[in-house]
C-alpha positions in Angstrom: 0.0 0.0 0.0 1.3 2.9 -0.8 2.0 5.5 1.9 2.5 9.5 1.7 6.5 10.3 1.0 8.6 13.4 1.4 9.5 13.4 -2.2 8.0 16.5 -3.2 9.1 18.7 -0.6 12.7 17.4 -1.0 12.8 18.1 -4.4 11.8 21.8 -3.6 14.4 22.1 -0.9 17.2 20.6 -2.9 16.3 23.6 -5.5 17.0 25.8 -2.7 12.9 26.5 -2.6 12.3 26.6 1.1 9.7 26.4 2.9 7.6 24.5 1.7 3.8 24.4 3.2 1.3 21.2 2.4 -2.5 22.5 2.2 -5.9 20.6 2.7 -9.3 21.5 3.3 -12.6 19.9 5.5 -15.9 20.6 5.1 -16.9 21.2 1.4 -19.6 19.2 1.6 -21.6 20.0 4.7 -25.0 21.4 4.9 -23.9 23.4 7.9 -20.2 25.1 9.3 -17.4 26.4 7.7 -15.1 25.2 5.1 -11.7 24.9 7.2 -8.7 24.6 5.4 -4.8 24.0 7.3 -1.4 24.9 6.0 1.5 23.0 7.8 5.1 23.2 7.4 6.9 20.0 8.8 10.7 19.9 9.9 12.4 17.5 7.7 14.8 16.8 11.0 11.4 16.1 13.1 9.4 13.4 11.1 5.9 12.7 12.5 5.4 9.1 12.3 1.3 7.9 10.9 0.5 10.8 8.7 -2.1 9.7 5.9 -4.8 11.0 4.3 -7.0 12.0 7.3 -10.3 10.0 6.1 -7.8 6.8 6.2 -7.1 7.3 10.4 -9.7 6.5 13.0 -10.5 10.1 15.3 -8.5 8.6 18.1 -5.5 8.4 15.6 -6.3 11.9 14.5 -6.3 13.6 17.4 -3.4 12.1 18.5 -1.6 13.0 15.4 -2.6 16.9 15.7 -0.7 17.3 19.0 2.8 16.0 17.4 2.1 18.0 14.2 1.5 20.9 16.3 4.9 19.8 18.7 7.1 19.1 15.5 5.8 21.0 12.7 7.6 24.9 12.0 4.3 25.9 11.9 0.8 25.2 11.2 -1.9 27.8 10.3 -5.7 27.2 10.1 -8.1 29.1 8.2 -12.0 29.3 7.8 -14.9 30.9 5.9 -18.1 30.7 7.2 -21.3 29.6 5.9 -22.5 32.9 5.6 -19.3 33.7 3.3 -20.3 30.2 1.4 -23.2 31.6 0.6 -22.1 34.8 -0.7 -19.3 33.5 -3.1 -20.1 29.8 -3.3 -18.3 27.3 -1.7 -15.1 26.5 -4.5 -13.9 30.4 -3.6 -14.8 30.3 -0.1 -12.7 27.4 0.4 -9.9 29.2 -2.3 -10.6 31.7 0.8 -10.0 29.3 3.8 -6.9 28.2 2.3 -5.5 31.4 1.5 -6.2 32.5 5.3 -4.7 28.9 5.8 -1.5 30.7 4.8 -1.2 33.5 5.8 -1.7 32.4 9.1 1.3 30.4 9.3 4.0 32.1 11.7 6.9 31.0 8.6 6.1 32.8 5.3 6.4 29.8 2.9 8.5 29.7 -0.2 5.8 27.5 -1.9 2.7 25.1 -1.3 1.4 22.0 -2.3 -2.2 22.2 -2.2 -4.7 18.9 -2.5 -6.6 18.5 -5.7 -6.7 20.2 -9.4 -7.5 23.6 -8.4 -5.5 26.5 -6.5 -6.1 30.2 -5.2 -4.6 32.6 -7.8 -4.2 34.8 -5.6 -2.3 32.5 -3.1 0.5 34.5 -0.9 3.3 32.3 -2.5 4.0 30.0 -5.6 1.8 26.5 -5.5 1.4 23.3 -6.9 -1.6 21.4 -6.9 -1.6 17.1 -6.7 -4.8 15.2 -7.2 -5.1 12.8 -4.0 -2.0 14.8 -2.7 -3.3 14.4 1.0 -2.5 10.3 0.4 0.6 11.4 -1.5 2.5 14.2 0.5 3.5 14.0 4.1 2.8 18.0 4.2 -0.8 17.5 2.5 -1.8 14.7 5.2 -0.9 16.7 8.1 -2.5 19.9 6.6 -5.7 17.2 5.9 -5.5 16.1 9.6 -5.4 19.6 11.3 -7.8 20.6 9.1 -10.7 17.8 9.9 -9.7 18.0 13.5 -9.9 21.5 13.5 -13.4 21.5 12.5 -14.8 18.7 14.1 -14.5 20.5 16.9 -16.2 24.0 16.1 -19.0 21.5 15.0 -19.0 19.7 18.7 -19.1 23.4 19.9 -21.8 24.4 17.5 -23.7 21.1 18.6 -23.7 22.7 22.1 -25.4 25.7 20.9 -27.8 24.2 18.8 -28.6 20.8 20.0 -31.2 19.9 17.6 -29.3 19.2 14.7 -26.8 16.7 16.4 -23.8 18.3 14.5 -21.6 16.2 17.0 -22.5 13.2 15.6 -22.8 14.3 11.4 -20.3 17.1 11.8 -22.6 19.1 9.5 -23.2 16.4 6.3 -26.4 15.8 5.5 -27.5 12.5 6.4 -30.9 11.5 7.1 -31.3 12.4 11.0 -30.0 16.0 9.7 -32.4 16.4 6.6 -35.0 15.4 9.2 -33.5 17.8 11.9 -34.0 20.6 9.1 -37.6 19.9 7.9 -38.9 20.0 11.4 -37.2 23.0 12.9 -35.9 24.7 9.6 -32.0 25.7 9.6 -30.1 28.0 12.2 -27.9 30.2 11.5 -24.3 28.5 10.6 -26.1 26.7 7.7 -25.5 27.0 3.9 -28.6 28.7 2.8 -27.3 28.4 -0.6 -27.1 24.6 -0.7 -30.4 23.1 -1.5 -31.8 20.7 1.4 -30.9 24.1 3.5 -33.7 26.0 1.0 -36.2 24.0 0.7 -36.3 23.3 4.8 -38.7 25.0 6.4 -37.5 28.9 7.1 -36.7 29.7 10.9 -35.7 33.8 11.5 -32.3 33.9 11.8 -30.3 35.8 14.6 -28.7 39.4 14.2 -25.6 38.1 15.6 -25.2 34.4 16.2 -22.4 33.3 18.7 -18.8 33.6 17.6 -17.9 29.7 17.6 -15.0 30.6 15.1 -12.4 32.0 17.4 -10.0 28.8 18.1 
């Protein structure tokens, strides 16, 4: 089985391109929550041993593997756009968004990124390079992919706290049946995608002036 290598990034340091950041989203698919993306920068002296692709590792495995990213990486940054921002420039540029926060969060300006999938921010802070399945083929992309999912599973634990009728604890936000059935008999709150079709065609609740700030991590 074939397991996420270093290649990449050595290749980019060995052309004196340093650092390098590996970039991956959570959350495109949700009816509810932010798209999260993560941008990590690992130490090539400080390997993390069990990266993968994040959907591959069990949660126990995952949150495990956040603290020794965290404790080895040179630095990790995490960024979000809401549901609200979904809404108002779909969810392909609000995650181009997230991802772009990703990196300019991260405490070391990187030289370059490698960013999961086909499609890239143009307006990205620093050169990229996009790899189709990257998060099962670049260390940098599976710890960006596990910080990410982490990340927001746990606004959505918090949001499930604040609106327990949903259960976003136990879906994270994806619309499975208990959720659709959540929506038709109170309507959505605010943190979901109004622009996402169950969300509009459940029955309409008002929404709040100012729902609670669940984003600050």
């Amino acid at each position: 089985m074939t397991r996420p290598h270093f290649r990449h990034e050595k290749s980019l340091l060995a052309a004196g391109v340093w650092p390098v950041a590996g970039v991956d989203e959570a959350g495109r698919g949700p009816l509810a929550g932010p798209v999260t993306a993560a941008a990590v920068i690992l130490d090539p002296k400080k390997p993390v041993r069990g990266l993968d692709d994040s959907k591959k590792l069990s949660s126990a495995a995952r949150n495990d593997l956040v603290d020794l990213i965290c404790a080895r990486a040179l630095a990790v940054g995490v960024g979000m756009a809401s549901a609200e921002e979904i809404d108002r420039v779909n969810i392909r540029n609000a995650t181009f968004l997230a991802m772009r926060r990703a990196l300019q969060a991260l405490a070391l300006p990187p030289a370059h990124a490698l960013i999961d999938g086909n499609a890239a921010p143009r307006d990205a802070p620093c050169p990229v390079q996009t790899i189709v399945k990257g998060d099962a083929i670049s260390l940098s992309i599976s710890a960006a992919s596990i910080i990410a999912k982490v990340t927001r599973d746990r606004l959505m634990e918090r949001l499930h706290e604040a609106w327990p009728l949903y259960g976003f604890a136990d879906h994270m936000g994806y619309g499975t049946p208990a959720h659709l059935a959540a929506l038709k008999a109170h309507g959505p709150c605010p943190y979901h995608r109004f622009s996402f079709a169950p969300v509009r065609a459940a029955q309409a609740i008002e929404r709040q002036d100012e729902a609670p700030n669940l984003f600050n991590l």
